[in-house]
C-alpha positions in Angstrom: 0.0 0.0 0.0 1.4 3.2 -1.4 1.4 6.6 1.1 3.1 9.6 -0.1 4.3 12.1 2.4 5.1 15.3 1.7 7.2 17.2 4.4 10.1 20.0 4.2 11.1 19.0 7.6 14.2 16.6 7.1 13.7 15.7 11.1 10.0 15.3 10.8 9.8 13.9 7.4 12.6 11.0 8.3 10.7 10.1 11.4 7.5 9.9 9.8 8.5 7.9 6.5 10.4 5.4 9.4 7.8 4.8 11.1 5.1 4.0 8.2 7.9 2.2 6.4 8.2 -0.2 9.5 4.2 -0.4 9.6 4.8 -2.3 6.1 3.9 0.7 3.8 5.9 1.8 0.9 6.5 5.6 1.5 7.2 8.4 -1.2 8.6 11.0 0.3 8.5 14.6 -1.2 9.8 17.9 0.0 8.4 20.5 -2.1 4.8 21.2 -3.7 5.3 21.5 -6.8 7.0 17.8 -6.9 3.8 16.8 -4.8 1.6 18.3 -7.3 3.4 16.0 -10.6 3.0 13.2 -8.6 -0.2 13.1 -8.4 -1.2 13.9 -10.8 1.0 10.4 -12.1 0.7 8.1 -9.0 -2.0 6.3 -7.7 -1.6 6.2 -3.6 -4.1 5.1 -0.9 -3.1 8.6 1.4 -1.5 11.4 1.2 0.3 12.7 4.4 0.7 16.2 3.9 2.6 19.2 5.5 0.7 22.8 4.5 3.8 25.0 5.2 5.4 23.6 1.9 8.2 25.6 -0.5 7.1 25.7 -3.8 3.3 25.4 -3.5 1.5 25.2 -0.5 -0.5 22.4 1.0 -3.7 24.2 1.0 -3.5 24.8 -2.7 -2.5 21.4 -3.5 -5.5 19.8 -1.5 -7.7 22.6 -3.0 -6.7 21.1 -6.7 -7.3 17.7 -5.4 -10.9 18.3 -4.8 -11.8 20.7 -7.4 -10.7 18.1 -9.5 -13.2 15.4 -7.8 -10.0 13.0 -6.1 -11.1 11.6 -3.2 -7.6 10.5 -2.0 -7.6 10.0 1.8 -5.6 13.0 3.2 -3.9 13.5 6.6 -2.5 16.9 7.3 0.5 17.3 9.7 1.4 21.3 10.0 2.8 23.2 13.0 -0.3 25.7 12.4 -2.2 24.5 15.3 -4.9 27.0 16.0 -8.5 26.3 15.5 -8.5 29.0 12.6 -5.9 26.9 11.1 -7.6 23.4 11.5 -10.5 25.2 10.0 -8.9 26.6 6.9 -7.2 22.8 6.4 -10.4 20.6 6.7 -12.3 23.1 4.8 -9.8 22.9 1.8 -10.7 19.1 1.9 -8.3 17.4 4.6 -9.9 14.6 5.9 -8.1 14.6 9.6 -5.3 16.7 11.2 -2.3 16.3 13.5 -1.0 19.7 14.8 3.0 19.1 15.3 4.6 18.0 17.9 2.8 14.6 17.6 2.5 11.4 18.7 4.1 8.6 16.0 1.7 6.1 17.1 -1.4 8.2 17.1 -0.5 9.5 13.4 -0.2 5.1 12.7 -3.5 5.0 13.9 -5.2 7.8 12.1 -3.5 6.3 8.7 -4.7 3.3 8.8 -8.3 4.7 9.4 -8.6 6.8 7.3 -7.2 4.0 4.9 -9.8 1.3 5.9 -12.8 4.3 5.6 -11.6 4.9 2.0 -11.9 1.0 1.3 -15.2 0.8 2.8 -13.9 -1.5 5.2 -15.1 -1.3 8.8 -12.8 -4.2 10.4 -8.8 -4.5 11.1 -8.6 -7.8 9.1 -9.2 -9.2 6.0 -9.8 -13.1 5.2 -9.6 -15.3 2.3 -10.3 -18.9 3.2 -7.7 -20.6 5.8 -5.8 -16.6 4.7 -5.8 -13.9 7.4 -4.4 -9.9 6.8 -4.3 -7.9 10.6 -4.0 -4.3 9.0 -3.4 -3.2 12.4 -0.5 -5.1 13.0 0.4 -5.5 10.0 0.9 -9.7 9.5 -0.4 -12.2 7.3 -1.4 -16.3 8.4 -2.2 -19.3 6.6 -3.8 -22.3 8.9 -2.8 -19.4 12.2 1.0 -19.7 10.7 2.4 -17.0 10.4 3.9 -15.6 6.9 6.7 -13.3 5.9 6.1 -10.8 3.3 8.3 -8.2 1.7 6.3 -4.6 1.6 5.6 -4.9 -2.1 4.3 -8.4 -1.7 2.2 -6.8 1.0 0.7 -4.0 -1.2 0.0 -6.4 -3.8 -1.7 -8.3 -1.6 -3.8 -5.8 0.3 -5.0 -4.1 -3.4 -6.0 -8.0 -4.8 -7.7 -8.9 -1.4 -9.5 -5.3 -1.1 -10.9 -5.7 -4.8 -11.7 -9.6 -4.5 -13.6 -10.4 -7.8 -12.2 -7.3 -10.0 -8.9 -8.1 -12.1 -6.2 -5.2 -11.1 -4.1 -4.9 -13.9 -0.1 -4.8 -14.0 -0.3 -1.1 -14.7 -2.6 -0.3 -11.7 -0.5 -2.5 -9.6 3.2 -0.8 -10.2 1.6 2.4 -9.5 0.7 0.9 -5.9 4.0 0.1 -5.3 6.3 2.5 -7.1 6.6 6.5 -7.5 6.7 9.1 -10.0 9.8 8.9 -9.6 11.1 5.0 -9.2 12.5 3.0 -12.0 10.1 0.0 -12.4 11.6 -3.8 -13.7 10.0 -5.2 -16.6 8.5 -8.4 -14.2 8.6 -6.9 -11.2 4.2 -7.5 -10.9 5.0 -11.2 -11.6 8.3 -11.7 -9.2 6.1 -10.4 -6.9 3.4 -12.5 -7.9 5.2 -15.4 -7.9 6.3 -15.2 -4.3 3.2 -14.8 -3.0 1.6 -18.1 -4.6 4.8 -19.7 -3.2 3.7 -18.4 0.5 0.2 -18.3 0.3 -0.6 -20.8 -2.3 -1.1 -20.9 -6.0 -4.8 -21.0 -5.6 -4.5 -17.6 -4.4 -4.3 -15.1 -7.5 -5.5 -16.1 -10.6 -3.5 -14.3 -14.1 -6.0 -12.9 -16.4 -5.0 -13.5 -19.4 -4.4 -9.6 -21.2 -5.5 -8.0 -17.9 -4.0 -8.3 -14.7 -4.2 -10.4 -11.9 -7.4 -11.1 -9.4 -8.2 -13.3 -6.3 -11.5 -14.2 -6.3 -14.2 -13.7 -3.6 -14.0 -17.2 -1.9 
């Protein structure tokens, strides 16, 4: 699952990207709004964690384009403006929750992956596929209550095939889960990744579609 944090705070930002990376998310981290604003306009993410005092464009005016232009990407901002005015001015320009800095590392977790599962229409922490269980919260993956490793791209991959059981994601839609704007992408990288998981998880699992994508179907 693909976040991408925009932050011109080098101590902020490196906390941050650390601590979603460890949570199993694949981070894109950008210090500047007009970079922000190119990749969106060329990456698909499931949130955007945004900073509002940002050089080259602001965060206001980037979240303002986001909705004019009918995106309804998840979006958390984190910004040192902490006065009610502020909060205002942020969730009126379409934020969908707000941290006011110094904050907690945990409680900013928590609000990503809720905002996250409220995107997906999911209500609970897990999601399960036959003898297959995926804790969002904590971020592991069992087969038969054993547990399974899995690299963070095998994780998005994954998440986006579980969270659209029954609907083939194609190779295209699944590179820009896992890579940025700004990432160099292997030729097979979708089917190493692929691969692996029917290896782990079994080759049941995902299904190819032949000239489309890849799909697990609803069980």
């Amino acid at each position: 699952m693909k976040i991408l944090l925009v932050e011109d705070d080098d101590l902020i930002g490196s906390g941050v990207e650390i601590s979603l990376r460890q949570a199993g998310y694949d981070v894109e981290w950008l210090r500047d709004g007009r970079d922000a604003a190119i990749a969106l306009a060329t990456t698909r993410y499931a949130l955007l964690v945004l900073d509002l005092g940002l050089p080259g464009r602001s965060g206001n005016d980037l979240l303002r384009s986001l909705r004019e232009a009918g995106d309804t990407l998840p979006v958390l901002v984190l910004t040192a403006r902490g006065t009610v005015a502020d909060r205002v001015r942020g969730l009126d320009a379409g934020a969908d929750d707000y941290l006011a800095k110094p904050f907690e590392l945990s409680e900013m977790l928590a609000r990503c992956r809720a905002l996250v599962r409220r995107s997906q229409g999911r209500g609970g922490e897990a999601l399960v596929w036959r003898d297959i269980k995926v804790d969002l919260t904590t971020h592991t993956v069992t087969r038969n209550e054993s547990r399974i490793s899995l690299t963070s791209k095998e994780w998005s991959i994954l998440v986006q095939l579980l969270t659209h059981q029954g609907m083939p994601q194609s190779r295209t839609r699944l590179e820009e889960q896992l890579y940025g704007w700004q990432e160099g992408i292997e030729s097979n990288a979708i089917e190493v990744h692929v691969s692996n998981l029917r290896k782990k998880l079994g080759t049941e699992l995902i299904r190819t579609v032949r000239g489309i994508g890849y799909v697990i179907e609803k069980p």
